[in-house]
Structures are given as C-alpha cells and as structure tokens.
C-alpha positions in Angstrom: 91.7 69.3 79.8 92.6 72.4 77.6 89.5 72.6 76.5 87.7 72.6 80.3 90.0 75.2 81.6 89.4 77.4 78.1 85.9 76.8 79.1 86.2 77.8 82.9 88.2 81.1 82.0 85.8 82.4 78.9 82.7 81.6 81.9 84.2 83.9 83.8 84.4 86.6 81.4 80.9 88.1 82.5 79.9 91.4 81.1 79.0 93.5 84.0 77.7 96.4 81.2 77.7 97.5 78.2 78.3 101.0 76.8 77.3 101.3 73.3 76.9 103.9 70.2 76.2 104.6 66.6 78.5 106.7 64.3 77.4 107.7 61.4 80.7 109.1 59.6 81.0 110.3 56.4 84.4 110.4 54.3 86.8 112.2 55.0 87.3 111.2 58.4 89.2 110.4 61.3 88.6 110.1 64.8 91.0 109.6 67.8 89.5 107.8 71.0 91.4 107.5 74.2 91.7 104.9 76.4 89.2 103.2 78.3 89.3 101.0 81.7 86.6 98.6 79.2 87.3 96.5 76.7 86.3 98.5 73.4 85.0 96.5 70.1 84.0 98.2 66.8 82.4 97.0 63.7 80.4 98.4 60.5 78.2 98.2 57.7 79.0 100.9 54.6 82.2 101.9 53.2 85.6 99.8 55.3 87.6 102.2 57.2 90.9 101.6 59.1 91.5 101.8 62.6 95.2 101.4 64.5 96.6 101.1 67.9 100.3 102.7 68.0 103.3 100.2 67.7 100.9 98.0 65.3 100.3 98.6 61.1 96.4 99.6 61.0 93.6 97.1 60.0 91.4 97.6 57.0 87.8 96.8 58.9 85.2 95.8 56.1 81.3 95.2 57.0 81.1 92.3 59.3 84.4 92.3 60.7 84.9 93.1 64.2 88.1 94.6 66.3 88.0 94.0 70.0 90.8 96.2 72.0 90.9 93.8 75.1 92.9 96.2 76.9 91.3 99.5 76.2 93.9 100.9 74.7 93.9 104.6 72.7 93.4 104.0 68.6 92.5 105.8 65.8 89.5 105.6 63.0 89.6 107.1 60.5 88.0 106.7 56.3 92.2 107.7 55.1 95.4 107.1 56.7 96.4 110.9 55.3 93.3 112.2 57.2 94.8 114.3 60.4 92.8 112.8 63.4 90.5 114.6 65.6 89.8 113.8 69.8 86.6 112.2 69.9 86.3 114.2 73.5 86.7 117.4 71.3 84.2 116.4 68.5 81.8 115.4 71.2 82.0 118.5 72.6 81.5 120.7 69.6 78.3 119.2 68.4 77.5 119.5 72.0 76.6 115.8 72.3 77.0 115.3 76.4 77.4 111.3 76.7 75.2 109.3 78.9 76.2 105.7 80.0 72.2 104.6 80.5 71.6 105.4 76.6 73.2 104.8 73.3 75.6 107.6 71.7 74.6 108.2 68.1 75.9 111.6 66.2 77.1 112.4 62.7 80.1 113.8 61.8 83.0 113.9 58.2 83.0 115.5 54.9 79.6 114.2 53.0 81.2 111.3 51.2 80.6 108.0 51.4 79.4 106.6 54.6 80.7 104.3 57.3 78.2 103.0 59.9 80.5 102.3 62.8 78.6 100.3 65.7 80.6 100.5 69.0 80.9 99.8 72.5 82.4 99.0 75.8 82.5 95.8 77.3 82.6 96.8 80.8 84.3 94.0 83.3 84.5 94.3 87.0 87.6 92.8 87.2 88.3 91.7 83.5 91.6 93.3 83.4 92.7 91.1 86.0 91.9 87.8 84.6 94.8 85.8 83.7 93.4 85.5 80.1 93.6 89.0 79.3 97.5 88.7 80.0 97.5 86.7 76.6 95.8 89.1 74.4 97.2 91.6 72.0 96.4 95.2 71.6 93.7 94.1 69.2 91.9 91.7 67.7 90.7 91.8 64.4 88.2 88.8 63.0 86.8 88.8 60.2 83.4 87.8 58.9 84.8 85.6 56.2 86.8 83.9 59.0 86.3 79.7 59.4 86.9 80.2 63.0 83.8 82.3 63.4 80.9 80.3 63.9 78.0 80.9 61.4 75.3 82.7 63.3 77.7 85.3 64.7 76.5 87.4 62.2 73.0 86.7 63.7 73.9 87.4 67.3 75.9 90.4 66.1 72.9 92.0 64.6 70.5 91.3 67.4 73.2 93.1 69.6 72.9 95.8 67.2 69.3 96.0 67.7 68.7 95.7 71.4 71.6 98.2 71.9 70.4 101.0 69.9 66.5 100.3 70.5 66.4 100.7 74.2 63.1 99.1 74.1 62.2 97.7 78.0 65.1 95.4 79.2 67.8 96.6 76.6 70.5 96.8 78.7 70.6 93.4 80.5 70.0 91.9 76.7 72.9 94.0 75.1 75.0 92.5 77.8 74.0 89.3 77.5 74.1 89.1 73.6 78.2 91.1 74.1 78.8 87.9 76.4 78.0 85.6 73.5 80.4 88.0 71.3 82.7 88.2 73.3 83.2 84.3 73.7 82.9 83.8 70.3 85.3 86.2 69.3 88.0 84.9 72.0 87.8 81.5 70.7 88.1 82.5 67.1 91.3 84.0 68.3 92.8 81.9 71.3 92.3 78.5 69.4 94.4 78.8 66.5 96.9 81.1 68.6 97.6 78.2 71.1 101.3 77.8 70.2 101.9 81.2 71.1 103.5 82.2 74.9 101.5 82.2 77.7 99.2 79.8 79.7 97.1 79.1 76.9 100.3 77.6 75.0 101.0 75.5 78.2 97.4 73.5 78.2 98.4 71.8 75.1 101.6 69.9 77.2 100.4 67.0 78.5 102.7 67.5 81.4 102.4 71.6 81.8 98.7 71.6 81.5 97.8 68.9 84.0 100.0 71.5 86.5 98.4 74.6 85.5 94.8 72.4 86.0 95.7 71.7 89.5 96.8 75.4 90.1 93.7 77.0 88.7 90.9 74.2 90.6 92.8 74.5 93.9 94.8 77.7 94.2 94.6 77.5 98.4 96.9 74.1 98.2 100.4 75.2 99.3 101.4 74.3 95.8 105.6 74.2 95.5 107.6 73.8 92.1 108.8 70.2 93.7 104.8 69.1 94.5 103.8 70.5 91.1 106.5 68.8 89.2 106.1 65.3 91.0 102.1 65.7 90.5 103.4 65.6 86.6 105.7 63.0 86.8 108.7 65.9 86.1 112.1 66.1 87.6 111.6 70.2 89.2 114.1 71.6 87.4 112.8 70.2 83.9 109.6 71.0 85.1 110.3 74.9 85.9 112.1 75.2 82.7 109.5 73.6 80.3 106.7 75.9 82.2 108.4 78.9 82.0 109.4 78.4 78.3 106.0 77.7 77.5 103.5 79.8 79.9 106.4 82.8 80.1 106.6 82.8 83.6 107.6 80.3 86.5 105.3 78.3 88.1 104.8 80.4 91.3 104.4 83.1 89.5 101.8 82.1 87.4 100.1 80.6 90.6 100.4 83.6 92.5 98.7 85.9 89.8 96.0 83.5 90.1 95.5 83.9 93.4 95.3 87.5 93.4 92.7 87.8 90.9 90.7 85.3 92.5 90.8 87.3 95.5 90.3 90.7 93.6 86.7 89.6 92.4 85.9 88.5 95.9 87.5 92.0 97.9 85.1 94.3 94.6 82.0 91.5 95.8 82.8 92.5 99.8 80.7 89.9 101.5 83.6 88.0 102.5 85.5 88.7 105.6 89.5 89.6 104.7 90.7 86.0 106.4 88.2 83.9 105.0 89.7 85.8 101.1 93.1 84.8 102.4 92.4 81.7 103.3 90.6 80.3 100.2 93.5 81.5 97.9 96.1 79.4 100.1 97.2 82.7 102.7 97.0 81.5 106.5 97.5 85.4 107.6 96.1 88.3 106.9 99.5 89.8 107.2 101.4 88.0 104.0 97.8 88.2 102.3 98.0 91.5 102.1 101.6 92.3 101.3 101.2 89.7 98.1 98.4 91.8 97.5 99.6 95.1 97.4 102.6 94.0 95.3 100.2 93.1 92.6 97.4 95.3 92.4 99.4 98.4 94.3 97.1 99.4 97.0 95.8 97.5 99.9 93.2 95.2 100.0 90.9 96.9 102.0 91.6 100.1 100.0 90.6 97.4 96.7 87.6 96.4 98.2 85.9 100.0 98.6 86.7 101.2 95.2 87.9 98.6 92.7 84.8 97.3 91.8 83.4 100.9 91.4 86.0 102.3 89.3 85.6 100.9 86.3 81.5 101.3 86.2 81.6 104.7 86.7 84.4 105.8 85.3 83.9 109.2 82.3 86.6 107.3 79.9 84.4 104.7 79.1 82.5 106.5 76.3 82.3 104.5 73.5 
C-alpha cells in the first residue's frame, strides 16, 4: 500500500519545464541566489563548494552530489564560508548577462583559483508547491553520489541531463524535462524512504491502520469522508483513530483530507477545461458556494481568480533564473 501511494504521488510530480545553467566559478567565490517559485537543484564536477539555506549548517557538495531546494527557497554558494556573498541578480547584471528562459545560462565569474563547475536548474511545477508531498520536505536535500539509496545509473541519467541541457541540440527542452523527472524521482526516493519515520503522511503509510485511511482519502477524495466513517473503515474506535493520525501524519484527519482536495482541484482550475461545479463536485463539494470558501481559505484568492493566473505564474515568472 505504501509503496502504491509513494508511487501515485512521485507520478504526479511532472516537470512542466526546466530552467537550466552552467557556472563556471573560480575560487574565491560566493554567490547569493534568491528565491524561486521552482524547485532549484545544483550539483558539480571540480573543486566541492558549500552551499546553505538560513536556519540550517551549510553542506559540503562534492562532484556527484546533488542538493534539491524543494521549496525554492534563497541560499548561498560559495568556494569559503569567510567569502562575503554577492546577488547573483547583481553579478548577472554587471557582466551584462540578460537571462533567457528558452536557453541555458552559462557565465564565469571568482578570483582565478581553482574551479567549481556548478550545473543548475529549475524544476518548474505547475502546481508542485501544492502537492501534499512537498509539505514533507525540508529546506534541502542533499544526496550524495556515494549514497546506497541512489540507484547506480543516476550518475548516467545525471550526465545525459547535463548534456541535453546545455546542447540545445533539436528537442532539448522536452528531453531535459523528461531526464529532471527521472532525477527528480530518484532523488525523492533516496530521501523519503529511509525518512519514513519522520512526521507527516509519508510516516502514516507505514501503520497498517493509518495508511489504509489515508489510501481511501487520496483514491476517493469526493466521498463525504467523516473521522467516525474513516476510523470504522480501519477497524478504530474515532477517538484512537484521530489521535494516532494526528501523531503520526501531524494533522487531523479532515485536515489532511481537505488539503487533498484543494490541490486536486488547483491542478484542475490552472488546466480550465472543467466547469467550476463539475471541480467541486469531484473533490466531494455539492455547491459552488462552500467549494469556493474552502478554497479561498487555502490557496487565498478565489477560484476563478486561481484559474486565470495560477497556472501562469510560476512559468513565467523572472525569479526563476537558475
């Protein structure tokens, strides 16, 4: 069961595009890069350099390794800790490199020693930010090439990535995409396996009892699911049941099912060939009305309002420079 719903999440987790670059810094160096509405990665071949997110000790990234940032957020690169940063937006700007999101970034840029390859991207989402398994994820990720969790040929599929991404030989972009998918599942499973006893809906698939109800949420979010019809469907008394799932997932059972339902509704209001009703109805809404007030409280604007930009934003958005 754990692993078919593992399954059905990473599936979903389709890269819409990819932004991607080539650094070639020389030490001393360090870079600071803003966030993104993406979901950055970064890895190398040359001389390791470090690279931190604030509230979190920096990683040492050696050749091979690979740091994914699921949720975008701001970090800094850099060849020493004691180097003072500089804005990426501001070194872009005075080698008058102008970024374009249909080609690769490449520039040069530190102090003549030794060199750091950095290969980087986006990993660009419609509505990844939504999807229940981001709420899981840390800051970063780092995973590292010598890691038994990584399957063999990542290497492989990392290096054609490379390739096709910096190339832009006939059909690069669609390939890039397809080969970050392939990272990017590979990379979530190296992580979300061994982190399984950790909080969150992950953590609940391993009970017998808590995973069976989180199943039945996620293959038939329109039911009028209740904590009493989700505990009996377990074999649970409700209140044990809505203890145990909060203590494991880290939120109550309507909670969690309600979240679902929203996303699920998001990726069909960015699509817009569904009618509003027909979106209510098949995540388990009978009225417009209370569709879109559950709505609003979750994403913060109205459905309709979602529908025209949400699935445009990200795409075009200037942050997401690699």
């Amino acid at each position: 069961m754990a692993r078919d719903l593992l399954s059905d999440a990473l599936a979903d987790l389709r890269a819409d595009a990819v932004v991607t670059g080539h650094f070639a810094l020389t030490a001393p160096w360090s870079i600071r890069k803003g966030a993104v509405s993406g979901a950055p990665f970064r890895t190398c071949t040359g001389q390791p350099f470090y690279i931190g997110v604030e509230g979190a000790p920096p990683v040492y990234l050696e050749p091979g390794d690979f740091v994914l940032l699921p949720h975008g957020d701001e970090h800094i690169m850099c060849s020493s800790l004691e180097v003072p940063p500089i804005d990426f937006d501001a070194l872009m700007a005075a080698q008058g490199v102008r970024t374009r999101l249909d080609t690769p970034l490449e520039f040069s840029a530190g102090g003549g020693g030794a060199r750091s390859d950095l290969y980087t991207g986006i990993v660009l989402f419609q509505e990844g930010a939504r999807n229940p398994l981001f709420s899981i994820l840390p800051p970063m990720i780092h995973v590292r090439a010598t890691d038994p969790a990584v399957a063999p040929w990542l290497a492989n599929t990392l290096q054609s990535f490379i390739q096709e991404s910096m190339r832009c030989q006939p059909g690069w972009a669609v390939a890039a995409a397809r080969l970050a998918d392939v990272l990017f599942v590979q990379l979530m499973r190296a992580y979300l396996v061994p982190s399984a006893n950790k909080a969150g809906w992950l953590r609940g698939l391993s009970d017998p009892h808590i995973g069976k109800a989180i199943a039945l949420i996620h293959r038939q979010p329109q039911r009028e699911w209740t904590v009493s019809t989700l505990a009996a469907a377990t074999g649970m008394s409700r209140s044990r049941f809505s203890a145990r799932f909060t203590e494991l997932v880290g939120q109550a059972p309507i909670g969690h099912l309600t979240e679902y339902r929203m996303y699920l509704a998001s990726r069909d209001l960015a699509d817009g060939r569904r009618r509003l009703i027909d979106i209510a109805e098949s995540v388990g809404y009978s009225s417009e009305k209370a569709f879109t007030r559950a709505f609003r409280r979750w994403s913060g604007v109205p459905p309709s309002k979602y529908g025209r930009e949400g699935g445009a934003a990200v795409a075009a958005s200037p942050a997401n420079r690699p």
